[in-house]
Backbone as CSV, one residue per row, in Angstrom:
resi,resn,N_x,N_y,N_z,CA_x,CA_y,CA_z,C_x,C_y,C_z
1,UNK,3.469,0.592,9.794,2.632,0.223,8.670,2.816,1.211,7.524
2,UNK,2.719,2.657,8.269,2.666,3.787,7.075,4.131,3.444,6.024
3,UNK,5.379,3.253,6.547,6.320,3.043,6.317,6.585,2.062,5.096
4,UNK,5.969,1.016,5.259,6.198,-0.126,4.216,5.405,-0.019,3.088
5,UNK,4.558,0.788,3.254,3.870,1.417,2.242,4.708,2.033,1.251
6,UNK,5.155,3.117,1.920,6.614,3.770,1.129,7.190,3.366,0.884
7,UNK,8.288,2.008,1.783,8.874,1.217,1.137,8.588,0.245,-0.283
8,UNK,7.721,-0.251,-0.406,6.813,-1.126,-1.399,6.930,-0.250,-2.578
9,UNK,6.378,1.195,-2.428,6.491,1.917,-3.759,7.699,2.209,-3.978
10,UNK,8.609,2.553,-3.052,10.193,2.968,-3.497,10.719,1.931,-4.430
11,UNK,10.175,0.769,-3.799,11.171,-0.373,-4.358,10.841,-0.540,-5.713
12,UNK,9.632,-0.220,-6.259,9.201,-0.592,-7.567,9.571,1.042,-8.358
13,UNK,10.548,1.471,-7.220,10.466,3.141,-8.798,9.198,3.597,-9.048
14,UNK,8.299,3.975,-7.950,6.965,4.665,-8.613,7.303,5.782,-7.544
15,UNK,6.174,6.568,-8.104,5.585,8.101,-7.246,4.142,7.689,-6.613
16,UNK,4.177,8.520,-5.898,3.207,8.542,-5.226,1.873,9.369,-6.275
17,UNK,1.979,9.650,-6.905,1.120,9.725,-8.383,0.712,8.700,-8.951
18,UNK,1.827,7.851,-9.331,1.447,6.645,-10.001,0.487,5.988,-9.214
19,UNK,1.054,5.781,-8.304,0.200,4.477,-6.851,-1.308,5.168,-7.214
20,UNK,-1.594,6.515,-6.417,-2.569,6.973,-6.841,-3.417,7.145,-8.492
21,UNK,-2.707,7.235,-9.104,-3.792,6.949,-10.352,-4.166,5.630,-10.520
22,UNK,-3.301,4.752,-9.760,-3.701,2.823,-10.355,-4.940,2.692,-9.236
23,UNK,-5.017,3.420,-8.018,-6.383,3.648,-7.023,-7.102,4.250,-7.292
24,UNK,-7.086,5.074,-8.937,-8.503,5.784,-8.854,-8.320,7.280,-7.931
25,UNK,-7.603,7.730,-7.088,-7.491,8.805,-6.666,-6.660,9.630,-6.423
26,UNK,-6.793,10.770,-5.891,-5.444,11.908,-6.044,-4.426,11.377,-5.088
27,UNK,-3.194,12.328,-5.759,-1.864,12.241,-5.349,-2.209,12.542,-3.581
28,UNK,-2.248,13.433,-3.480,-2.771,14.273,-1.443,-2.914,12.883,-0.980
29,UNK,-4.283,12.211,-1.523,-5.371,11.227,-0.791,-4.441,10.064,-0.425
30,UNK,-3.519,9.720,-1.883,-2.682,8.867,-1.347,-1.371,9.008,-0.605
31,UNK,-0.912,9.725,-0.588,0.042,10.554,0.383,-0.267,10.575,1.725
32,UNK,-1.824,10.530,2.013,-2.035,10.790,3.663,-2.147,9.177,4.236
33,UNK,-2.178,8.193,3.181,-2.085,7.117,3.624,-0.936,7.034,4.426
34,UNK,0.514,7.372,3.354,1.808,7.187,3.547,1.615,7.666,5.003
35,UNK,1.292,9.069,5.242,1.982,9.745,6.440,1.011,9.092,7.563
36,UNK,-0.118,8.305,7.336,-0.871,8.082,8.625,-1.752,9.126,8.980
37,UNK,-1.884,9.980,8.216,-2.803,10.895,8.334,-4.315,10.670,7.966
38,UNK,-4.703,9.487,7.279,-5.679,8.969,7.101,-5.782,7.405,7.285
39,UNK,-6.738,6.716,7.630,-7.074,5.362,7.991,-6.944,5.045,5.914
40,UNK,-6.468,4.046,5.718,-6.814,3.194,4.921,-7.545,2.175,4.554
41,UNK,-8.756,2.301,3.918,-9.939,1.735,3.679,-9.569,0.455,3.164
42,UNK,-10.632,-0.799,3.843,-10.236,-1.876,3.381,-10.517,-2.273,1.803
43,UNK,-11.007,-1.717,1.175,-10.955,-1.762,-0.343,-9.394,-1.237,-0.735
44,UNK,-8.622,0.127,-0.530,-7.576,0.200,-0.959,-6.731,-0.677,-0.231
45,UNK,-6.821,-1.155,0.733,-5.885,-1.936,1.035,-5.149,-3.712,0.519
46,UNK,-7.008,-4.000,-0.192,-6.802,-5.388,-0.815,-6.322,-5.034,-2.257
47,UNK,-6.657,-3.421,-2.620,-6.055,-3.122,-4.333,-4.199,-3.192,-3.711
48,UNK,-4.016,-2.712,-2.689,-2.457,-2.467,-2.409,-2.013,-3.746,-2.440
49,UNK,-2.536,-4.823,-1.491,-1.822,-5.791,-1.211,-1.951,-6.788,-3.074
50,UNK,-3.116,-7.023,-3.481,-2.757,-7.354,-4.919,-1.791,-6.947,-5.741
51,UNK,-1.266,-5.616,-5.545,-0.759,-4.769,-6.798,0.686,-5.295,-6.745
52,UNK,0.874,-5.023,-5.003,2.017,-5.544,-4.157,2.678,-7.412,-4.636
53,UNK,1.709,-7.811,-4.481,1.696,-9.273,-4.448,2.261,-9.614,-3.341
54,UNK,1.171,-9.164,-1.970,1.746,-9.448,-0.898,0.332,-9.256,-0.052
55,UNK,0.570,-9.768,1.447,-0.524,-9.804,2.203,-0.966,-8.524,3.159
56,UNK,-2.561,-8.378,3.469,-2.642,-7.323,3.893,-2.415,-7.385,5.616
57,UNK,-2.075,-8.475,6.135,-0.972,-8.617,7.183,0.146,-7.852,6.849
58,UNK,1.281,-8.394,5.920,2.322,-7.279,5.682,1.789,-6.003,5.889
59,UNK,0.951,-5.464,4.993,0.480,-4.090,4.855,0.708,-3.496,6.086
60,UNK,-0.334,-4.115,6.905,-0.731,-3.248,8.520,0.661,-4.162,9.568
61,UNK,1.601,-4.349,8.935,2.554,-4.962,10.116,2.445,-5.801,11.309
62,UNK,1.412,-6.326,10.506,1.105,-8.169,11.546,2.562,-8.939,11.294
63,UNK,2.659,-9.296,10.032,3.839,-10.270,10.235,4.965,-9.376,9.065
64,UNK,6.152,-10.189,9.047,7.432,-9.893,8.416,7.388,-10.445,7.247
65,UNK,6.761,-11.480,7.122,6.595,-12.209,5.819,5.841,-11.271,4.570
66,UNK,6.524,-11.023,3.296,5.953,-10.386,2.215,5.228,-11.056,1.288
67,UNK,5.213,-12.599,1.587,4.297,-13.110,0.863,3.343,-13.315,1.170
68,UNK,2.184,-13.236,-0.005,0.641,-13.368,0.054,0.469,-14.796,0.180
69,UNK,-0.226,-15.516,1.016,-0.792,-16.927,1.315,-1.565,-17.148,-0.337
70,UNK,-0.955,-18.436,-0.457,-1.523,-18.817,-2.251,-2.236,-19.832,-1.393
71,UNK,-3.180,-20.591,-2.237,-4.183,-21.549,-2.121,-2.976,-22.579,-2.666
């Protein structure tokens, strides 16, 4: 899970700064997401999967699929 996290931001050319200022919090806070060093709260996780445009299945590595279920 921690992984695709990283992946997701690599792919868009951000820092782990950026990610964190579009959440409202520090660089560390979001960093310990990356490493699994902290649980990820289901509020940052629905800002991730929006930002992403992807599901918070992807996120936590339920499925392979990167797309978000549209109505």
């Amino acid at each position: 899970m921690y992984q695709r996290l990283k992946d997701l931001r690599q792919d868009r050319d951000l820092s782990q700064t950026q990610i964190a200022k579009i959440l409202c919090m520090s660089q560390t806070g979001y960093s310990k997401y990356e490493t699994g060093e902290n649980d990820i709260p289901t509020e940052i996780l629905i800002k991730l999967a929006q930002f992403y445009d992807t599901s918070i299945d992807y996120l936590l590595g339920q499925t392979t699929v990167k797309e978000r279920y549209k109505n």
